[in-house]
C-alpha positions in Angstrom: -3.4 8.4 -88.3 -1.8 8.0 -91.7 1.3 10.5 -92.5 1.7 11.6 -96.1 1.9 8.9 -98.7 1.4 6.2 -96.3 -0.8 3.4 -97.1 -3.4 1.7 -95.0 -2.8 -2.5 -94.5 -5.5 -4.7 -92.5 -4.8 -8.2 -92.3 -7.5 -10.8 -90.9 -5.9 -14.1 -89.5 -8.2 -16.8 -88.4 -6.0 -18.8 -86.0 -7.0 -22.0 -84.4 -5.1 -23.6 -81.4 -6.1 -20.3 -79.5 -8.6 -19.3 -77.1 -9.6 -16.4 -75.3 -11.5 -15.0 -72.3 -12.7 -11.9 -73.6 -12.5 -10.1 -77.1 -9.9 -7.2 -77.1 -9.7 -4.1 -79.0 -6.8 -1.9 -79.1 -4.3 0.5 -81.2 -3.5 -2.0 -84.1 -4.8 -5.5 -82.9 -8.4 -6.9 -82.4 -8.8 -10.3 -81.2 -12.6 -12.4 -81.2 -13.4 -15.4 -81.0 -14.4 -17.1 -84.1 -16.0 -20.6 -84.8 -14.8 -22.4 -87.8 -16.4 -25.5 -89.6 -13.4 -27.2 -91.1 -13.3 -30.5 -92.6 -16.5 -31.2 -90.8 -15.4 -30.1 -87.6 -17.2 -27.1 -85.7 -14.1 -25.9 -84.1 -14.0 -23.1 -80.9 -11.1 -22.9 -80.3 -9.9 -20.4 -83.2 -9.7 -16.8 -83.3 -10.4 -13.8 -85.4 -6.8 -11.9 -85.4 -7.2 -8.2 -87.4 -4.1 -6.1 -87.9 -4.1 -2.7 -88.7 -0.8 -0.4 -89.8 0.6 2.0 -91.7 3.0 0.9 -94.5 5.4 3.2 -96.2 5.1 3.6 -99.9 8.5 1.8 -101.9 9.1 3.4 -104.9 11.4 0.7 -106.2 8.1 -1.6 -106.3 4.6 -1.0 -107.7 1.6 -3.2 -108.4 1.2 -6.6 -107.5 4.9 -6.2 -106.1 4.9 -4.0 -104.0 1.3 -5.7 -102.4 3.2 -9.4 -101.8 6.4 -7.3 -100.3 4.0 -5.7 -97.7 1.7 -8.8 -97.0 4.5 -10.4 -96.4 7.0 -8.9 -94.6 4.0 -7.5 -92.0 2.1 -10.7 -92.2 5.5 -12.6 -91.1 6.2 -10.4 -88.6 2.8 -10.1 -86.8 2.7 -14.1 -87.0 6.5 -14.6 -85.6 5.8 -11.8 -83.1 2.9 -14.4 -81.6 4.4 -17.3 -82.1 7.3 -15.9 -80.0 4.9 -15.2 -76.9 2.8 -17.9 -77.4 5.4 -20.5 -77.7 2.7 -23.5 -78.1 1.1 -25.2 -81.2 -1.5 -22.7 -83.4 -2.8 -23.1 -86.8 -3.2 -20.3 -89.3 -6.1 -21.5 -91.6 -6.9 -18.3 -93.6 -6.2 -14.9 -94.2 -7.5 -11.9 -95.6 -6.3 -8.4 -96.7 -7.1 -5.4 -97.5 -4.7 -2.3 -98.8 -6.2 1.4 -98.7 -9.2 -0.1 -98.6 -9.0 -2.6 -101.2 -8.6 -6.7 -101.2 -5.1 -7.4 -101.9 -3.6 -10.8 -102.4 0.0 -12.5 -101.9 0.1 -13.6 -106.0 3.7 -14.6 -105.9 4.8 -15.0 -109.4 5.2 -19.2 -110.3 8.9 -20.9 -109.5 10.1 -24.2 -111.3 11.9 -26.6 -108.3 15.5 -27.1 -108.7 16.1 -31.1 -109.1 16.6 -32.2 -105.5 15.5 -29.1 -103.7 12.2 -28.1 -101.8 12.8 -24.4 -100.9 9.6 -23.4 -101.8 8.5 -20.3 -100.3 5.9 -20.0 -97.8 2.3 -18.6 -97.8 0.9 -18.9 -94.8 -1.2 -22.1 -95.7 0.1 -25.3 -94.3 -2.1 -28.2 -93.6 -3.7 -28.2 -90.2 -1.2 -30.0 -87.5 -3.8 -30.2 -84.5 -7.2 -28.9 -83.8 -7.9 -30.7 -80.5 -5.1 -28.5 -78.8 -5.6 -25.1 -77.2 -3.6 -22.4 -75.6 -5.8 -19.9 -73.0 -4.4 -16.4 -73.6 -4.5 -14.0 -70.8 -6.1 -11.0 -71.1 -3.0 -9.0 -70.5 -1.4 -11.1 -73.5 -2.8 -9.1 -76.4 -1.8 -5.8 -74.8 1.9 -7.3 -74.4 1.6 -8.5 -78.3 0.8 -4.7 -79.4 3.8 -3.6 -77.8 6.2 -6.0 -78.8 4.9 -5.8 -82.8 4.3 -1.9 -82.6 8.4 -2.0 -81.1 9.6 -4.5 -83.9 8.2 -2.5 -86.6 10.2 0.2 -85.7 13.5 -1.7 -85.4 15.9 -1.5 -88.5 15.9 -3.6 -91.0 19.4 -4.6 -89.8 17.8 -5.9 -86.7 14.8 -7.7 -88.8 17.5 -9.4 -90.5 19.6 -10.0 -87.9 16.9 -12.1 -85.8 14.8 -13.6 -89.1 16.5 -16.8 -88.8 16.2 -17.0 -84.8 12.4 -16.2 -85.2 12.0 -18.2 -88.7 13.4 -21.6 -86.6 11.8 -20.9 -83.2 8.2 -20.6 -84.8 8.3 -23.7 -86.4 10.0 -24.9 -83.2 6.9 -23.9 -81.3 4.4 -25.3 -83.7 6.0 -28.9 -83.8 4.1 -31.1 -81.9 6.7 -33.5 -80.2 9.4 -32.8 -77.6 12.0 -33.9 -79.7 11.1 -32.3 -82.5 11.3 -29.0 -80.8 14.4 -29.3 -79.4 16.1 -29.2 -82.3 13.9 -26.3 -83.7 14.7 -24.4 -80.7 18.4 -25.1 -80.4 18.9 -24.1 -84.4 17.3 -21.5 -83.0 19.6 -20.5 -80.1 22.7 -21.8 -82.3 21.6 -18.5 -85.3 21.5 -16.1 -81.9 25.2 -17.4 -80.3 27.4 -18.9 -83.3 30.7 -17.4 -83.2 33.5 -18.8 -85.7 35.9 -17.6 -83.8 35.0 -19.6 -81.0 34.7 -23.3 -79.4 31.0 -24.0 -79.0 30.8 -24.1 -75.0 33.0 -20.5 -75.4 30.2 -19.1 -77.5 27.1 -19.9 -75.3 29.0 -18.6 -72.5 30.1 -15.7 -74.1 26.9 -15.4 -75.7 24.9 -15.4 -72.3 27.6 -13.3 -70.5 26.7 -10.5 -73.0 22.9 -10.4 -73.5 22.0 -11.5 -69.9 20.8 -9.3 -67.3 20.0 -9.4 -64.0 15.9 -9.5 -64.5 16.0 -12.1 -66.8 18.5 -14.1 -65.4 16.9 -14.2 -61.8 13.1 -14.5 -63.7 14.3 -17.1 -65.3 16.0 -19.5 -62.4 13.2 -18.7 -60.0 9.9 -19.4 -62.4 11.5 -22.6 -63.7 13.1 -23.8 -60.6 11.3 -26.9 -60.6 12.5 -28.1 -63.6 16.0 -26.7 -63.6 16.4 -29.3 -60.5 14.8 -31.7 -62.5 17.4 -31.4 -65.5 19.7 -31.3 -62.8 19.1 -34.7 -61.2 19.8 -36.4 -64.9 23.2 -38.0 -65.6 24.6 -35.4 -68.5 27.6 -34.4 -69.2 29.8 -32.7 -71.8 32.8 -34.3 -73.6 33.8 -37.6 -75.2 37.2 -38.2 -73.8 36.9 -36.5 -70.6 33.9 -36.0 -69.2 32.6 -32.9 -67.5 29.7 -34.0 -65.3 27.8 -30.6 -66.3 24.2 -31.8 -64.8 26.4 -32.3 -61.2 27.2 -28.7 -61.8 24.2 -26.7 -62.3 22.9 -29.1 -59.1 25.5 -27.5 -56.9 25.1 -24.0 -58.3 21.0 -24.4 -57.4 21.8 -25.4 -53.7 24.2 -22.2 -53.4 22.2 -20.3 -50.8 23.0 -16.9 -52.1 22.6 -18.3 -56.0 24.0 -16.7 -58.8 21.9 -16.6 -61.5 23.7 -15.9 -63.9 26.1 -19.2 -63.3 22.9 -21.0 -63.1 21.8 -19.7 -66.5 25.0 -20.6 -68.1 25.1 -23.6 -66.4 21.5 -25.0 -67.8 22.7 -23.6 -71.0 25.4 -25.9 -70.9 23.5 -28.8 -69.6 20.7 -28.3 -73.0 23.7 -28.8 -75.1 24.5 -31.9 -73.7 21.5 -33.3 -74.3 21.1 -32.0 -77.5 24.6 -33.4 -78.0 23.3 -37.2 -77.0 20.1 -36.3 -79.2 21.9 -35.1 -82.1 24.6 -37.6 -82.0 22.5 -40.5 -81.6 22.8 -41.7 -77.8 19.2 -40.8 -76.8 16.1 -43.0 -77.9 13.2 -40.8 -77.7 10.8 -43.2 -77.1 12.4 -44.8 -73.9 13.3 -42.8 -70.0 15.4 -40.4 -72.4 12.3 -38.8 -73.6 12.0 -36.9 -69.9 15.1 -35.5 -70.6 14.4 -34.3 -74.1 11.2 -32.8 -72.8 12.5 -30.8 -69.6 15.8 -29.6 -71.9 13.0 -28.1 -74.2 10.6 -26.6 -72.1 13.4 -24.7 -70.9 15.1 -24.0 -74.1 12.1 -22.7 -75.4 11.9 -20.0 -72.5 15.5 -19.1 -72.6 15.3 -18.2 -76.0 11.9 -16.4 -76.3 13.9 -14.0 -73.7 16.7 -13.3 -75.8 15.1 -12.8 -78.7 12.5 -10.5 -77.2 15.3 -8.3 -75.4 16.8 -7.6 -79.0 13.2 -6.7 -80.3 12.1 -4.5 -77.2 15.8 -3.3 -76.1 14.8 -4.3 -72.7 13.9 -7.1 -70.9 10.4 -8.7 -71.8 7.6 -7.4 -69.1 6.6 -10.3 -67.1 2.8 -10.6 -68.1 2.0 -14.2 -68.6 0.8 -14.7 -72.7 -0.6 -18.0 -72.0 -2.8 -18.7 -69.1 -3.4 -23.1 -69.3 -3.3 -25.3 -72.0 -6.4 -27.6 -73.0 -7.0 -30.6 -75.2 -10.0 -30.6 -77.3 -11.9 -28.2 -79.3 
């Protein structure tokens, strides 16, 4: 129901990388499956995304303004939103829109490029990356995605800005296709959440952890990656170039505690990701010989570590437990 002077927006996104086990209908999202031919390929493993809101009128912007201000800042936030759960590879190949009604179309207005510089912005359109890669979303995963968009869109847009550059770096974390190349995605995107001036990088994660950590994540997150915590564990790592703080030893010993504390394992793994992404970024790891385990593991995990954060500062509570995605399949 539209409240005085609102406008109607409906987006269609037809995202590929996806599949699904059964369409979904429900307050502002529908999801269908939907084949594609692209580039000769009959691809089935795309969907038909439609998203329905309000928007509130901006009398500061009219026209074909105020049409690319609203496309954009709820087209952006619907795809981040997904991107966030989804945490794999997808493709957005096009997009429709109509406001009150009407097609409407992101017409931003021409930009020279500065000498040296490729800050172009973004329309949603980049060439494909992978169609022989799926994700399986759970049927419970749309459900989760309305609530986490319908709760964003009524955060302030203090808290939109706040988070832009977390969510900006972890989607294109999440749709890079190599280990290493997510890994740094995701740790850019972990370093916008922590960084603290005032502060010696260790002193920040910790602090950073210490205050937006709770008990349900913490324990969620130690018990449902166990497996590879003790597998990060069991690699040589450690922090500091003069004396060295066997860090890896440490989050061992704190996951063979018999009454663990999560939250020192947390920290700990924290820790033990920056190590590696110190021997990544600072040139001591190869990623194509035995260090590339090591780069995976320390992003698998990154990548889950962060998508709680960041969904704790959209929802204001921890993120429910549904699982998004089900399996992950290669081919169309």
């Amino acid at each position: 129901m539209l409240e005085a002077g609102e406008h109607s927006l409906e987006i269609d996104f037809v995202i590929c990388g996806i599949k699904i086990y059964q369409p979904y209908t429900g307050r502002i999202l529908s999801v269908t499956e939907h084949k594609v031919e692209y580039k000769g390929k009959n691809l089935s493993n795309c969907i038909l995304l439609r998203y329905r809101v309000p928007v509130a009128p901006d009398a500061m912007l009219t026209g074909q303004e105020y049409i690319n201000h609203v496309l954009l800042e709820e087209g952006n936030l619907l795809l981040h939103t997904l991107t966030l759960l989804l945490v794999h590879p997808s493709q957005l190949l096009l997009h429709q829109a109509k406001l009150d009604g009407v097609t409407a179309k992101l017409e931003l207005p021409p930009q020279d490029a500065p000498v040296g510089l490729y800050n172009f912005v973004a329309r949603w359109n980049r060439p494909l990356i992978n169609v022989r890669y799926s994700s399986v979303v759970h049927d419970d995963g749309w459900p989760l995605l309305e609530t986490v968009v319908s709760e964003f869109r009524q955060r302030p847009s203090s808290l939109r800005n706040e988070i832009a550059t977390p969510l900006r770096w972890f989607a294109k974390g999440a749709d890079e296709m190599t280990s290493l190349d997510r890994l740094i995605a995701f740790w850019i995107s972990f370093n916008a959440l922590y960084a603290d001036p005032d502060k010696y990088e260790q002193d920040a994660i910790r602090s950073y952890i210490q205050n937006n950590l709770d008990a349900t994540i913490a324990q969620r997150y130690v018990d449902k990656h166990e497996r590879l915590l003790s597998t990060l564990s069991s690699f040589p790592i450690e922090l500091g170039r003069k004396t060295k703080r066997p860090i890896a030893q440490e989050l061992s010993q704190a996951l063979e505690v018999s009454s663990r504390d999560y939250f020192e394992v947390v920290q700990t793994a924290a820790l033990t990701i920056y190590g590696v992404r110190n021997n990544l970024f600072h040139g001591k790891y190869h990623p194509d010989s035995d260090d590339r385990k090591q780069i995976e593991v320390a992003e698998n995990l990154l990548s889950r570590l962060v998508r709680e954060f960041i969904a704790k500062r959209i929802l204001g509570y921890p993120l429910p437990p549904t699982r998004f995605v089900t399996q992950t399949q290669a081919g169309l």
